[in-house]
NUVEX-45339 format. One line per 5 residues: for each residue z, y, x of C-alpha. Coordinates in nm, 4 decimals, decimal comma, always signed. Layout:
Z Y X  ...
This chain:
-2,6303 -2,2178 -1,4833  -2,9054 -2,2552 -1,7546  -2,7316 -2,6084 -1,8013  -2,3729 -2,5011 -1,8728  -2,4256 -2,4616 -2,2356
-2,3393 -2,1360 -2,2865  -2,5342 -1,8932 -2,5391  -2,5943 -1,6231 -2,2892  -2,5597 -1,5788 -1,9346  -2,6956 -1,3327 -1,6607
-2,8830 -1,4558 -1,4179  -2,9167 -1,1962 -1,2008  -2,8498 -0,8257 -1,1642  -2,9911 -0,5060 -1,0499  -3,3541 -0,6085 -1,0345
-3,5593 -0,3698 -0,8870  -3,9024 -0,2743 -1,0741  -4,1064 -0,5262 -0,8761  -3,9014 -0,7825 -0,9574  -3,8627 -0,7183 -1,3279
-4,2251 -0,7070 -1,3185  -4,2888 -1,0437 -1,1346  -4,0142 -1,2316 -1,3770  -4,2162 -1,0452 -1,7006  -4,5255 -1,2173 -1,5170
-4,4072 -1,5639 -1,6018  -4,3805 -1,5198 -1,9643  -4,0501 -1,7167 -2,0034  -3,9109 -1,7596 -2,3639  -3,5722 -1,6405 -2,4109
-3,5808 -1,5059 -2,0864  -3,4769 -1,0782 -2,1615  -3,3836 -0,7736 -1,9597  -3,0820 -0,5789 -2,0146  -3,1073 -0,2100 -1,9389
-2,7705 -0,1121 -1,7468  -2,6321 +0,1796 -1,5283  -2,4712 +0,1260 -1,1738  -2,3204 +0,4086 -0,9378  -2,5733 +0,5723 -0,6720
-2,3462 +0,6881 -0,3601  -2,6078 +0,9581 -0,2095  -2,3351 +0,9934 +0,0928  -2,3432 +0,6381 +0,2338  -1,9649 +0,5801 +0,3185
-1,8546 +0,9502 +0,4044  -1,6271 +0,9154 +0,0928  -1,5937 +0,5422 +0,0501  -1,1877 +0,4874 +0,0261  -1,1779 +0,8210 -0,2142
-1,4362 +0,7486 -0,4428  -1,2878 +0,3941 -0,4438  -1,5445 +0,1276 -0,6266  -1,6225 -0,0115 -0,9469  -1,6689 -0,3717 -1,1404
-2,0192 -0,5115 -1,2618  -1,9490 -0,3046 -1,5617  -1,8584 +0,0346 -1,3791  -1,5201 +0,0303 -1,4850  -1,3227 +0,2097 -1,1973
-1,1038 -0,0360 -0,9957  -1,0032 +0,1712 -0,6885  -0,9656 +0,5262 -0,5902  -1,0661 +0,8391 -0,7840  -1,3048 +0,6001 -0,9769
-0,9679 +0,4082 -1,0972  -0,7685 +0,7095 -1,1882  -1,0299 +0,9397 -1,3800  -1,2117 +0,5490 -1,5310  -1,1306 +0,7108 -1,8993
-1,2863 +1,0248 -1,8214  -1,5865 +0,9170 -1,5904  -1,6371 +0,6843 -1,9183  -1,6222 +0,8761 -2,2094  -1,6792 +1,2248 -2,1347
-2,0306 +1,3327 -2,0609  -1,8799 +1,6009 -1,8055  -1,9345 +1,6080 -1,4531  -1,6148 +1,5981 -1,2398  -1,5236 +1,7794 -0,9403
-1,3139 +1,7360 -0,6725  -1,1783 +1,9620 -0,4269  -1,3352 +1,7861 -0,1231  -1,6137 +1,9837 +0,0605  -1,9183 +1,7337 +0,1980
-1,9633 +2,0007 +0,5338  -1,6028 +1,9928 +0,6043  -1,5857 +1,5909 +0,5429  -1,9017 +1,5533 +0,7545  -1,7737 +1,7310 +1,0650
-1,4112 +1,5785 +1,0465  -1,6340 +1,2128 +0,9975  -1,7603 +1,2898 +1,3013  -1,5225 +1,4146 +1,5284  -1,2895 +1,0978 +1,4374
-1,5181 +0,8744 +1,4698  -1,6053 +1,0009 +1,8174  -1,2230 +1,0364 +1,9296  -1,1953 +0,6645 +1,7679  -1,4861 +0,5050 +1,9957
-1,3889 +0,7233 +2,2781  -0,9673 +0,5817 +2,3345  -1,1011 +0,2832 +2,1471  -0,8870 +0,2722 +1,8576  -0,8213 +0,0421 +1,5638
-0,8885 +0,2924 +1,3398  -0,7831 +0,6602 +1,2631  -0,7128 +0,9360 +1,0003  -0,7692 +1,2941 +0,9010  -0,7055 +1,5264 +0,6517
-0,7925 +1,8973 +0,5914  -0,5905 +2,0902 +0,3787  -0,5722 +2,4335 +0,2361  -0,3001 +2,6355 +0,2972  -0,2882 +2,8450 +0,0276
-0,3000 +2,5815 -0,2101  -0,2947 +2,2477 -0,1169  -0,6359 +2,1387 -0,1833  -0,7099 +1,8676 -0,0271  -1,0706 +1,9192 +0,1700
-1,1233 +1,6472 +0,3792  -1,0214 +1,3055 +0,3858  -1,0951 +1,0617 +0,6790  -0,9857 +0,6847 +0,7219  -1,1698 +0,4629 +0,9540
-1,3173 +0,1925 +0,9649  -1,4729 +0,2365 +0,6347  -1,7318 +0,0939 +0,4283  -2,0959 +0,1052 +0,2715  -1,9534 +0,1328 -0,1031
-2,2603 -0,0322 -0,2170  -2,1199 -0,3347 -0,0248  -1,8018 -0,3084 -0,1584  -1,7493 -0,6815 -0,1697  -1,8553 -0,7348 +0,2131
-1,6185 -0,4761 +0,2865  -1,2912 -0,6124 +0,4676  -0,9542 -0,5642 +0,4147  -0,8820 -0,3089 +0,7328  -1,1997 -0,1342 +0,6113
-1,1005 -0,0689 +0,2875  -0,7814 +0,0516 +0,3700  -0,6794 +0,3972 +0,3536  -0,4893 +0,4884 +0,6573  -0,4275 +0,8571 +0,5038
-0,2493 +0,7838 +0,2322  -0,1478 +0,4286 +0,2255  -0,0314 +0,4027 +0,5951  +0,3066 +0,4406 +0,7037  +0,4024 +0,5885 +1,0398
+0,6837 +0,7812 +1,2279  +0,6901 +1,1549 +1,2464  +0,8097 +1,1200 +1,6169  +0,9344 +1,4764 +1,7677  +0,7976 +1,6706 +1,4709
+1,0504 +1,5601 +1,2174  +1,3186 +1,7995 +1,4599  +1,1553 +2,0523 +1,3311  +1,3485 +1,9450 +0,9483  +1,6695 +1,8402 +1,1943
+1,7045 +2,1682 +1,3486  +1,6010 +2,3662 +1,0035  +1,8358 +2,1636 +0,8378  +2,1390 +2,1989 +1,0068  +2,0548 +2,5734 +1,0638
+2,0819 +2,6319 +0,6779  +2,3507 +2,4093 +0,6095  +2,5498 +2,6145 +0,8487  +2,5931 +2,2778 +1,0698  +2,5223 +2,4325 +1,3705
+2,3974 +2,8349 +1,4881  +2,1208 +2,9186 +1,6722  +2,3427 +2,9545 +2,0097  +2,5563 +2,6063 +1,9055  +2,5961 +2,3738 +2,1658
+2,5645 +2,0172 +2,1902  +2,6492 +1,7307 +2,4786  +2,3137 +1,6291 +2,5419  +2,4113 +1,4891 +2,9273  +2,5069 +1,0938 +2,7602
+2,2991 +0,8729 +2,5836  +2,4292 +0,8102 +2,1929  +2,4400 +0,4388 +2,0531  +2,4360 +0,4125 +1,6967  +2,4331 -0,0018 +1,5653
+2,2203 -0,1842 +1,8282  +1,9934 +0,1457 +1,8948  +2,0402 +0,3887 +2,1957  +1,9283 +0,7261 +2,1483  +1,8380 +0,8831 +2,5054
+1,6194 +1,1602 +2,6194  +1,2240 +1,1207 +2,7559  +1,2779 +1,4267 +3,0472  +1,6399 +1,4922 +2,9473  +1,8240 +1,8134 +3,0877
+2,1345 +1,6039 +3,1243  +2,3518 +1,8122 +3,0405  +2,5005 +2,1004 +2,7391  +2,1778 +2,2329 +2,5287  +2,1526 +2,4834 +2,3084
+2,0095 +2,4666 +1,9636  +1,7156 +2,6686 +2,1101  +1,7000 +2,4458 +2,4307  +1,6935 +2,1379 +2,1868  +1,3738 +2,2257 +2,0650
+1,2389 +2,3918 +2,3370  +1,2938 +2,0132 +2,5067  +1,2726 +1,8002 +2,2405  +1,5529 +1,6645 +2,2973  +1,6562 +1,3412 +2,0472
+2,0039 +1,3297 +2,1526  +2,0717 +1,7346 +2,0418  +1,8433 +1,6744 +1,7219  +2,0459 +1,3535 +1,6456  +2,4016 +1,5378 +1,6929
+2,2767 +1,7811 +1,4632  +2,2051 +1,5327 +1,2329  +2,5138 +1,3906 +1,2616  +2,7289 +1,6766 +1,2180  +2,5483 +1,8020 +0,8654
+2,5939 +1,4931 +0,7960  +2,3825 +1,1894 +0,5290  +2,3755 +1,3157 +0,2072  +2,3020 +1,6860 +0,3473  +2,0150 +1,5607 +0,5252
+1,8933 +1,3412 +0,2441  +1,9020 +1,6181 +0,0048  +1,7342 +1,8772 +0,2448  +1,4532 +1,6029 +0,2743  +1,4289 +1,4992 -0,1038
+1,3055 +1,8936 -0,1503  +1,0166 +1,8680 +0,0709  +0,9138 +1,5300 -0,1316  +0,9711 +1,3168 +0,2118  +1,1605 +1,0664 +0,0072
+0,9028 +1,0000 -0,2683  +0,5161 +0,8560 -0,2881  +0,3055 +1,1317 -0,2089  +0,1460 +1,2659 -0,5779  -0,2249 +1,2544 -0,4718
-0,5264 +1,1782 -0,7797  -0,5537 +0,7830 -0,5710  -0,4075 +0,5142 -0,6816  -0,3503 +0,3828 -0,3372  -0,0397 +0,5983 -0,2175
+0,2081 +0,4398 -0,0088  +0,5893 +0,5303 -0,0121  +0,7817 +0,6319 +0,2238  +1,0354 +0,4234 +0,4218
């Protein structure tokens, strides 16, 4: 490095004191130190795919540190989040325990507020020491929260059945042939523990049936259901302060 012919170059940073010291020792000419700041993560990696990470120069390049870079850099003001360390700590845990126990790739959490929609806590595993940010792999560093996709399974009848109910698609005491299997392109729609036979709207949910909840569907029809789901934001990335927000399929 010293015989690349360049004017200035670092050649090494984040000495600690004894090490500045030792280098001083030696009395090199034209050898300097550079006082500089670097980011001090008192949690370990309880926050680690939130708080995101930063360059050699502590310009944000992932995660909250990304988003608010202007304001973490210019403004002398500390910035709060909504998250709460005790809640984050006990969710940490209980993942990671459910994670080891059914020996899981990974898993996520999140703890919301009702009231307002705060988020609380915020759990993807495996994470990462952000100190170590550039040991860190690629499934570590990952957020599973809010960049993972994955199917709502028997909860999205929940939007089927409210759906059709205020479309006027179907009643509460509508019927439906659930007693057949449905094929729709080269996918066949049957029933885990199907009643084989007429449901009710009621009885649909009651049994989770996917053959009543796809009828339903059916019958309000594409752009009904497509609107109905467009005003609960299913349709569009999730607006969250990360950068890292995956959209839905």
């Amino acid at each position: 490095r010293l015989s690349s012919g360049q004017r200035f170059i670092y050649l090494r940073r984040n000495l600690t004191p004894d090490e500045q010291l030792a280098v001083n020792r030696l009395g090199i000419p034209g050898v300097s130190f550079e006082d500089s700041e670097s980011r001090a993560y008192l949690q370990s990696s309880l926050f680690s795919q939130i708080l995101g990470s930063t360059d050699p120069d502590n310009h944000g390049i992932a995660g909250v540190e990304k988003t608010y870079d202007e304001a973490l850099t210019r403004k002398n003001e500390p910035l709060a989040l909504s998250l709460d360390v005790r809640v984050q700590h006990a969710v940490h845990e209980s993942l990671a325990h459910a994670v080891n126990r059914f020996h899981a790739v990974g898993g996520s959490s999140v703890v919301m507020d009702v009231n307002t929609g705060e988020i609380l806590a915020m759990v993807s595993l495996p994470d990462y020491d952000p100190k170590a940010v550039g040991d860190a792999n690629t499934d570590s560093r990952f957020n599973r929260s809010t960049l993972g996709l994955y199917e709502m399974g028997s909860t999205f009848k929940l939007f089927t059945t409210a759906m059709a109910l205020e479309s006027g698609a179907a009643k509460i005491d509508s019927e439906c042939d659930a007693s057949q299997p449905i094929k729709i392109g080269r996918f066949t729609i049957n029933d885990y523990h199907g009643l084989k036979r007429t449901m009710s709207v009621a009885e649909i949910m009651v049994h989770s049936s996917n053959i009543g909840a796809a009828k339903m569907a059916l019958e309000a029809g594409t752009e009904t259901q497509k609107e109905y789901l467009r005003k609960f934001g299913l349709l569009t990335p999730l607006k969250l302060e990360l950068p890292e927000t995956g959209s839905p399929q």
